[in-house]
KOLFI-985449 format. One record per residue: residue in three letters; x, y, z of N, C-alpha, C, O in turn. Coordinates in steps of 0.001 Angstrom, whole numbers, plus 500000, padded with zeros to 6 digits. Example, Ala and Ser with C-alpha at 12.3 -4.5 7.8 and 13.67 -1.06 7.14 Angstrom:
ALA513190494310507800512300495500507800513200496700507800514236496681508465
SER512850497750507080513670498940507140512900500030507870513409501138508039
This chain:
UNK524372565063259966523119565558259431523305567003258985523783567838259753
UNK522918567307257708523041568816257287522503569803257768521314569577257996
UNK522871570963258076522027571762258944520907572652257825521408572853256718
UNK520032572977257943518747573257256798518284574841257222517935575298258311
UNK518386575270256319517834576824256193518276578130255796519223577718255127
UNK518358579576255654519010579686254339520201580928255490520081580858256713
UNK520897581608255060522279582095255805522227583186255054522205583273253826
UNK522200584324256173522303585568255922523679586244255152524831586345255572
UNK523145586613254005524611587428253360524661588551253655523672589195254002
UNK526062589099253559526395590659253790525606591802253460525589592880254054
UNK524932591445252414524186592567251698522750592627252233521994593582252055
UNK522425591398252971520867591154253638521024591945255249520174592553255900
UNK522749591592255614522423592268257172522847593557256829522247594298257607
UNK523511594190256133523434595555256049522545596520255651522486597734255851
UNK521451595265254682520237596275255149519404596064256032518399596770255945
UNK519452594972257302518392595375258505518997595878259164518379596568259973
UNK520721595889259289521379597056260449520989598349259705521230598538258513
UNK520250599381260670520346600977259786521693601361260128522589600955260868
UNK521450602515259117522750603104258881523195604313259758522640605410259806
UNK524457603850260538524582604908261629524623606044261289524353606734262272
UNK524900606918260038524772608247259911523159608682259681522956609892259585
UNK522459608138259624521127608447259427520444608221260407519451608929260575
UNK520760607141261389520074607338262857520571608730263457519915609598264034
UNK521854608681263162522655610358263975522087611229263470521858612214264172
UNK521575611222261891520908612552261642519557613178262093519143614320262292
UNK518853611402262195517649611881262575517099612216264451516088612646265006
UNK518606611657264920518477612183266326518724613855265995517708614549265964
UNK519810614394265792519797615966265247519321616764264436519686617940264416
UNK518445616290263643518086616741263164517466618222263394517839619231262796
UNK516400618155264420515966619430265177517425620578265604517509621796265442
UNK518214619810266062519424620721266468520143621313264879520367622483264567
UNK520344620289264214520573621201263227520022622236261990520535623074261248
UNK518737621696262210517867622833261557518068623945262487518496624944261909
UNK517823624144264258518171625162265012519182626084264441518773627122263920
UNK520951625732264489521565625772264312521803626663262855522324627773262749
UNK521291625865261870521073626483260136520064628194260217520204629262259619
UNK519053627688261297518309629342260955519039630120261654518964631317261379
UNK519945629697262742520306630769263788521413631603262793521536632824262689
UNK522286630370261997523268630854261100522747632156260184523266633245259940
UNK521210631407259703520724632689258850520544633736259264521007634750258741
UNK519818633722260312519463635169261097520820636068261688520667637251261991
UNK521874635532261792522836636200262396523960636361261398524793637167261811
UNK524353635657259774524661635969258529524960637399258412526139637741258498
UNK523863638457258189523888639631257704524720640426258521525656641153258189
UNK524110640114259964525364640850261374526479640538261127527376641338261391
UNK526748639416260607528506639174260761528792639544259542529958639158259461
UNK528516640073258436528765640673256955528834641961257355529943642443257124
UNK527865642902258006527829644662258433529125644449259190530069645132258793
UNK529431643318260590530497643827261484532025643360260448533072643913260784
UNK532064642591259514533673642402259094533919643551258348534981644162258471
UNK532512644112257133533016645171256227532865646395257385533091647443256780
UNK532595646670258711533030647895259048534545648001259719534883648864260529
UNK535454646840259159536396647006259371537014647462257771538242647555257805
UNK536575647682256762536785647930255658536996649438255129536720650580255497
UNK537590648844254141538369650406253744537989650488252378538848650038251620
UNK536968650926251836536628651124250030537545652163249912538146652897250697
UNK537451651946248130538667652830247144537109654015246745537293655199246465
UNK536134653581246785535194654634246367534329655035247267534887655645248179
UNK532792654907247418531469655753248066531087654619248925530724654673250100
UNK531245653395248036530034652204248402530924651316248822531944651118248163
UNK530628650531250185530918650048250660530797648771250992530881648238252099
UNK530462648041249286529876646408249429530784645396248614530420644523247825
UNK532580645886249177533178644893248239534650645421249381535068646459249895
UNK535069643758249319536081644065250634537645644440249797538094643979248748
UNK538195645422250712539660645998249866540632645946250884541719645399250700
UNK540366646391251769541642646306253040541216646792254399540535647749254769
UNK541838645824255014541994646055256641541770647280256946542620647942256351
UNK541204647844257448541005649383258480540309649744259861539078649772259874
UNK540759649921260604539714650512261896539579651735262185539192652178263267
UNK540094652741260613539774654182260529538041654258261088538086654659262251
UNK537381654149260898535635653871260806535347653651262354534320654160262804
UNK536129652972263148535804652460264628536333653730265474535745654024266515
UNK537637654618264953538332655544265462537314656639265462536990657193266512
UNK536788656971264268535455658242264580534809657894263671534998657897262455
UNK533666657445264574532434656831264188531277657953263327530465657728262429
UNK531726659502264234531224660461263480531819661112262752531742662327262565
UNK532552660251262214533311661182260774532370662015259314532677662709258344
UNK531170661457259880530342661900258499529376662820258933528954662707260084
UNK529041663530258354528255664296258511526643664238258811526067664168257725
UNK525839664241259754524995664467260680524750662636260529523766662075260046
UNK525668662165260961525232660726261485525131660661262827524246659932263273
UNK525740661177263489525540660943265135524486662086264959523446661468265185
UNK524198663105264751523188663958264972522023663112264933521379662759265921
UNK521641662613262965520521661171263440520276660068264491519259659603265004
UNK521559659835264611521349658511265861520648659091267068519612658583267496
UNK521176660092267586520814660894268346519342661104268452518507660840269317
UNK519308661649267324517898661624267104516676660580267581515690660644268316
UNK517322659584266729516452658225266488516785657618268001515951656713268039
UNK517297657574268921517387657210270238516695657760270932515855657131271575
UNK516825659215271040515823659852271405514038659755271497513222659757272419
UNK513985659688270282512258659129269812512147657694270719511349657375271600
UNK513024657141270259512720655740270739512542655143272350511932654167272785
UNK513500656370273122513108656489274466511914657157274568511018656442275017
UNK511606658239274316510323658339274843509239657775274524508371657703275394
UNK508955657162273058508133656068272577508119655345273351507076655237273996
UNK509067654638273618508663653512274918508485653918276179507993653129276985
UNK508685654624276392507952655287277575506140655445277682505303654955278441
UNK506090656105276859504886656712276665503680655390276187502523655260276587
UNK504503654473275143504332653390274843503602652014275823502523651421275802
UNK504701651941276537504831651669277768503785651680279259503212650934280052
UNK503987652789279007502828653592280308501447652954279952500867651971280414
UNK501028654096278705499704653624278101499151652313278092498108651946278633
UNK500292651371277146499884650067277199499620649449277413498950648573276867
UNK500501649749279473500325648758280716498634648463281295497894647514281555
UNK498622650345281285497409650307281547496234649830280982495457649275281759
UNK495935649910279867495023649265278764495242647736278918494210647067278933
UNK496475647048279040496375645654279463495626645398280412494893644412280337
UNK495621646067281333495292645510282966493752646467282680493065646559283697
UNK493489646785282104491743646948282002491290646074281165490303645465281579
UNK491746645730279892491308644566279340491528643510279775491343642695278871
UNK491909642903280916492147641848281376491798641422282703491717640303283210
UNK491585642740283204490738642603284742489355643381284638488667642822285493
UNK488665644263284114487521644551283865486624643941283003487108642988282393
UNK485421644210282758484448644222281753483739645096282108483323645605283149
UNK483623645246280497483021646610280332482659646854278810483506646500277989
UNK481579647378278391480956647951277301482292648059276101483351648554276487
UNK482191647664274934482895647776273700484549647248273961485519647876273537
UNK484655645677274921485941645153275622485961645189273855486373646043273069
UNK485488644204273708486093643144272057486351643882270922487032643479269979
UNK485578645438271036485918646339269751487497646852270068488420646889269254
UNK487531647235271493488755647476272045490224646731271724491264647279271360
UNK489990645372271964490546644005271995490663644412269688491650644568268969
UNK489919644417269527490264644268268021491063645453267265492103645410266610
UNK490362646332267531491323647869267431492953647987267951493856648757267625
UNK492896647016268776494520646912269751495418646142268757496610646439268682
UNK494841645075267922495152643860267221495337644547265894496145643974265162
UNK494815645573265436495041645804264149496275646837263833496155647279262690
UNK496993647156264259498280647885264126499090646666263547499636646667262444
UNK499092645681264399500261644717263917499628643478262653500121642392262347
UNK498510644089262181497986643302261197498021643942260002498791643430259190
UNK497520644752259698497912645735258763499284646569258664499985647099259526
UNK499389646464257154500745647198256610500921648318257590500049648855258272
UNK502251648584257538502936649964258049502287650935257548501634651784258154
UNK502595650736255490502229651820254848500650652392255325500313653576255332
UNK499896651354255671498536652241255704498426653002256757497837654074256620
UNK499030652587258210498952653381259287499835654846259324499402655777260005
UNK501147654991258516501832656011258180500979657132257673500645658239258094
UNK500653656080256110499509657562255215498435658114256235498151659311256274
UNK497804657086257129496396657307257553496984658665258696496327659704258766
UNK498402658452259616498622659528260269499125660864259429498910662046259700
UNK499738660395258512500248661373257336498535662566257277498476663712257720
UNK497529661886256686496931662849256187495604663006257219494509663370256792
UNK495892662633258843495237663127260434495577664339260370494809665292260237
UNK497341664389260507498331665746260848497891666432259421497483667586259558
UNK497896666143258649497748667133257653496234668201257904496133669407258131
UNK495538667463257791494404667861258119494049668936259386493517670046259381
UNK494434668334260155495085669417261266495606670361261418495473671071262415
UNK496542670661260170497426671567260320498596671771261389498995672838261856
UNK499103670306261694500418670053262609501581669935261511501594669340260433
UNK502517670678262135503986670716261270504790669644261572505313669466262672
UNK504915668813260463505617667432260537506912667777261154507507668850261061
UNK507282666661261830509207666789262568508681665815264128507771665003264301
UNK509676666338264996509933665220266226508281664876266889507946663740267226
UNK507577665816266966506257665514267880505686664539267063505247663495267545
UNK505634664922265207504379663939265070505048662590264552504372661717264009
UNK506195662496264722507162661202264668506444660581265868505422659896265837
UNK507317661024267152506922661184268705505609660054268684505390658940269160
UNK505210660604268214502928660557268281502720659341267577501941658490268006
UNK503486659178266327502950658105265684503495656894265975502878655839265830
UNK505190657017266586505656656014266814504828654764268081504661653546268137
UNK504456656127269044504004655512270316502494655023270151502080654167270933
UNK501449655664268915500824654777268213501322653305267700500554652355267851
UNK502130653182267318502483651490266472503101650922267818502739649761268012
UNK503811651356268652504998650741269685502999650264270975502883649288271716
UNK502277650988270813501300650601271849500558648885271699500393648116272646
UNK500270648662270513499676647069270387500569646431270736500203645489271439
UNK501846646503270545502777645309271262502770644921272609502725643793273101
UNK502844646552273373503245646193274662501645645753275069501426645052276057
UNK500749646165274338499449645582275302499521644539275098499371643828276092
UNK499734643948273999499636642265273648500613641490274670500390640282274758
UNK501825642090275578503026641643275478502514641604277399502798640820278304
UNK502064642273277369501899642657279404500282641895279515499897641384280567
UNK499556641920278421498015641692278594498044640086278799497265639474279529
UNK499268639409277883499238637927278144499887637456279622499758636364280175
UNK500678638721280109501327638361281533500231638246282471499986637225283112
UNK499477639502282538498793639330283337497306638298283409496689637887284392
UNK497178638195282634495905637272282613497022635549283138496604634506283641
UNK498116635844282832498567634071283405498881633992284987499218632983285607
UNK498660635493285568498516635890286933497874635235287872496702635604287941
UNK498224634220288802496995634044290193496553635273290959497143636025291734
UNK495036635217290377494666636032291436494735635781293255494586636547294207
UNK494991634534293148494982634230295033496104634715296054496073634647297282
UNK497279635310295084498279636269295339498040637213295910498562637707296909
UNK497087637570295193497029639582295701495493639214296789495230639972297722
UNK494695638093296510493701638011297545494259637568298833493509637339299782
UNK496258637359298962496381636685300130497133637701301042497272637615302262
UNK497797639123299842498042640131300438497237640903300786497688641727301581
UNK496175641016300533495123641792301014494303641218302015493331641933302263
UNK494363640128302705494036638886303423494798639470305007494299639644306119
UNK496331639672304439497365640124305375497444641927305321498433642620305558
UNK496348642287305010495980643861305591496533644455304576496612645683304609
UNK496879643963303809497884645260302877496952646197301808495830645809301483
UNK497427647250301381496210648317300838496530647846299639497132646802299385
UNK496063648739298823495683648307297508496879648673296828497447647935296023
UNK497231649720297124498730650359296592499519649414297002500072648868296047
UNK499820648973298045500984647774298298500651646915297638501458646561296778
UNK499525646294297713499228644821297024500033645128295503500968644526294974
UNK499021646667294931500065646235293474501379646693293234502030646332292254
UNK501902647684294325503944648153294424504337646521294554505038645987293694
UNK503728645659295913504737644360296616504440643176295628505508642631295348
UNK503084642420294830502563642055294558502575641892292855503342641193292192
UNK501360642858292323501075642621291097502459643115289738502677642647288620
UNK503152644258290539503711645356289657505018643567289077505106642926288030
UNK505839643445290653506662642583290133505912641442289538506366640803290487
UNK505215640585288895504828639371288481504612639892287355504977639234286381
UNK503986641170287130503291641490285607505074642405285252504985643075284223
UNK506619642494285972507293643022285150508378642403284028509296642998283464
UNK507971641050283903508634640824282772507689640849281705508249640782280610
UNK506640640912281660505626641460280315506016642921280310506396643389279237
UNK505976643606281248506131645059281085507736645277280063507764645799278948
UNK508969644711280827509779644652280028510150644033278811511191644140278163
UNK508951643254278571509338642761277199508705644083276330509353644807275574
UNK507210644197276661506847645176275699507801646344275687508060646955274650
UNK508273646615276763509235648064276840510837647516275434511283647978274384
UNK511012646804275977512225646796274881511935646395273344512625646588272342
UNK510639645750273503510240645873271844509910646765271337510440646931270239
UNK508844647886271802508872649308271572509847649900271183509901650586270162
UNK510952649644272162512547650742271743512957650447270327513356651293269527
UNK512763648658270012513758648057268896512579648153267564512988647672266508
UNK511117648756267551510363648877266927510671650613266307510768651188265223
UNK510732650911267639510562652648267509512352653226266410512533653770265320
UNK512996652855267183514444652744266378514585652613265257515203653365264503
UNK513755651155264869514468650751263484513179651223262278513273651075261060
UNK511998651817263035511219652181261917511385652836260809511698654017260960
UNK511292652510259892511485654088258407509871654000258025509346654897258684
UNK509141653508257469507826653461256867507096654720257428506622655611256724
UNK507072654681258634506016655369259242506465656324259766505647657173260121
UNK508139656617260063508885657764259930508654658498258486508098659585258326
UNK509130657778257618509175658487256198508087659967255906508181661162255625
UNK507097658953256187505749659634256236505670660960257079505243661990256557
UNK506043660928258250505877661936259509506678662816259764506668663686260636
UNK507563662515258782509245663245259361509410664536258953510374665230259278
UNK508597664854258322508994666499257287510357666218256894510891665164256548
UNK511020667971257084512494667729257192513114667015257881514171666626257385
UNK512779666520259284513145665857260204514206664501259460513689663820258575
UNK515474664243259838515855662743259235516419661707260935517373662009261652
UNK515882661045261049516255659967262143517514659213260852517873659559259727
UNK517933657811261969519238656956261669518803656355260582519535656442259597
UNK517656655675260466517137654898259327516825655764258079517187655271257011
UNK516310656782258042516153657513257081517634658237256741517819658717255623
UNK518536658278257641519921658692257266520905657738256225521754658046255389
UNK520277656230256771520929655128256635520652655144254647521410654984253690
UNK519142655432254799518590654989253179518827656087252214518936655861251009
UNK518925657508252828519516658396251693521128657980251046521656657853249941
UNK521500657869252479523488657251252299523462656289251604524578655863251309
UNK522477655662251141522781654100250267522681654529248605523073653918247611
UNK521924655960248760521916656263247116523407656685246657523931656331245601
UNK523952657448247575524884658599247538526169657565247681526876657272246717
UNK526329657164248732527388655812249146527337655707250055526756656623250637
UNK527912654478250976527364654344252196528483653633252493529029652584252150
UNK528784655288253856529711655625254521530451654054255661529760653289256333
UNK531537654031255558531921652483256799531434652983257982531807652151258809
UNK530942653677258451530425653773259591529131653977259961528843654740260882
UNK528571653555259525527018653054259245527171651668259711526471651305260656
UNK528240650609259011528565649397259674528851649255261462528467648368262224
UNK529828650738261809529982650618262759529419650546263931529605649886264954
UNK528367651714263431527076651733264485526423650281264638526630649531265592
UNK525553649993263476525473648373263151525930647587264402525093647412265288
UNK526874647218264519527728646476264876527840646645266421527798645573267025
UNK527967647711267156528161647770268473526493648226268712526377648682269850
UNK525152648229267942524192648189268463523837646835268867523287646435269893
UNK524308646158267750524039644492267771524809643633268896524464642596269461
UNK526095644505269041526714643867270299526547644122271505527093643461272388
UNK525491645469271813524759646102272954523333644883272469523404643915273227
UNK522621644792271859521570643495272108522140642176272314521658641239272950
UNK523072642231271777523864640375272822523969640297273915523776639256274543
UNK524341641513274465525496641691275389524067641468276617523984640567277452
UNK523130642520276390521761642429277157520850641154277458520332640830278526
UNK520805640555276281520267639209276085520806638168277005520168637466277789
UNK522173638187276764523058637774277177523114637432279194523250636450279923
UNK522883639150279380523155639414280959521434639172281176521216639271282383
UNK520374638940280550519213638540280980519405637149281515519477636774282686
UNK519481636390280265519876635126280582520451634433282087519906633669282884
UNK522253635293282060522473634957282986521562635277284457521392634472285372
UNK521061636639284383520321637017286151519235635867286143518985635236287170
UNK518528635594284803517280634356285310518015633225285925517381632669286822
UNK519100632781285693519541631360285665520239631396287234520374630277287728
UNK520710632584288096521166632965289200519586633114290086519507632678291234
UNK518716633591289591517983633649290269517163632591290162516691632495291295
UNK516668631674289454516017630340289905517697629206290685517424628052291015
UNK518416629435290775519437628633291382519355629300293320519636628658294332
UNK518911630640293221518761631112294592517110630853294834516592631140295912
């Protein structure tokens, strides 16, 4: 008896089997989009760190000619570049400091009080990082003017720790509000004063908001030009050193700095990483 019905050809089961490179892609997919932006974002770093091994025949320094680690040997071979860095480190520590301080505090009142004009407060905090640079620069540009303050380190100083302040409040204000209060109601339960509750208690839980805002401040305050430009008088920080040197030529050691700043933020990132991962294992 004939057997009845119709028999799958090659071309019918290869299209209900899918196709293993396209199941594989669409399992990775997420990983390799990861992967593609990380490439992008970290692109430009690995272009500054190969050409500051570079040796130009002229000023400008955007076309590769030969091997050199003249540039790594003295980094201050040029003239007032370490003086700027100097500079611009400077600002940027005490910006975050000051930054810092202020911020903490203004978090932890907007987030544990109420009180008369919270939300104008709350909105005024929000608008630094909403609005352009340029407008907050001019708007301090022509405060100090008005004033009659002589532009250079203070009203840098002043303005930076103006822009570096909405971060860290935004940055400590979300720590603490994700805070149990039944913490500090259980140290104070167990006699402890108010000062202990927040030294033993509040200070450590709210300090990785504190340190985030603190190191964004530094990497805000550092790399600013906009609102330097504006404030600086004669004054020149690294970034404003960086953008005159690009008319004139721009020196291999501009890369260099570059390069071991970027490998001082790995290196940090890096040793964060590891202490979290030691300390949830203890």
């Amino acid at each position: 008896m004939a057997e009845t019905g119709t028999t799958a050809t090659p071309s019918t089961t290869a299209a209900r089997t899918p196709n293993k490179g396209l199941r594989w892609l669409r399992r990775n997919l997420i990983t390799i989009a990861g992967l593609a932006t990380l490439a992008y974002l970290v692109l430009p770093n690995v272009i500054v760190m190969v050409f500051s091994f570079n040796k130009p025949n002229g000023r400008f320094n955007y076309q590769w000619q030969r091997f050199s680690t003249d540039a790594w040997t003295d980094p201050c071979g040029v003239a007032d570049l370490c003086g700027s860095l100097g500079l611009s480190l400077q600002i940027a520590v005490w910006a975050t400091v000051g930054a810092t301080v202020l911020g903490t505090m203004i978090a932890f009142a907007l987030a544990r009080y109420r009180f008369r004009a919270r939300a104008g407060v709350n909105t005024l905090i929000f608008l630094p990082m909403a609005m352009p640079e340029v407008v907050m620069a001019a708007s301090l540009a022509t405060l100090f003017l008005n004033m009659g303050i002589q532009f250079g380190f203070w009203t840098i100083l002043i303005a930076h720790i103006m822009f570096c302040l909405s971060f860290v409040v935004t940055a400590v204000k979300a720590r603490v509000m994700s805070m149990d209060p039944r913490l500090e109601q259980a140290a104070q339960d167990l006699y402890a004063s108010p000062v202990q509750t927040f030294l033993r208690v509040t200070l450590p839980i709210a300090a990785p908001g504190i340190a985030s805002g603190a190191l964004l401040s530094f990497a805000l305050s550092f790399d600013d030009f906009i609102i330097t430009n504006f404030n600086a008088g004669s004054t020149v920080t690294f970034p404003m050193f960086v953008w005159g040197s690009a008319q004139r030529g721009t020196p291999v050691q501009i890369n260099v700095i570059g390069t071991a700043m970027f490998l001082v933020a790995v290196l940090c990132v890096v040793a964060g990483q590891l202490a979290g991962k030691r300390r949830k294992r203890s």
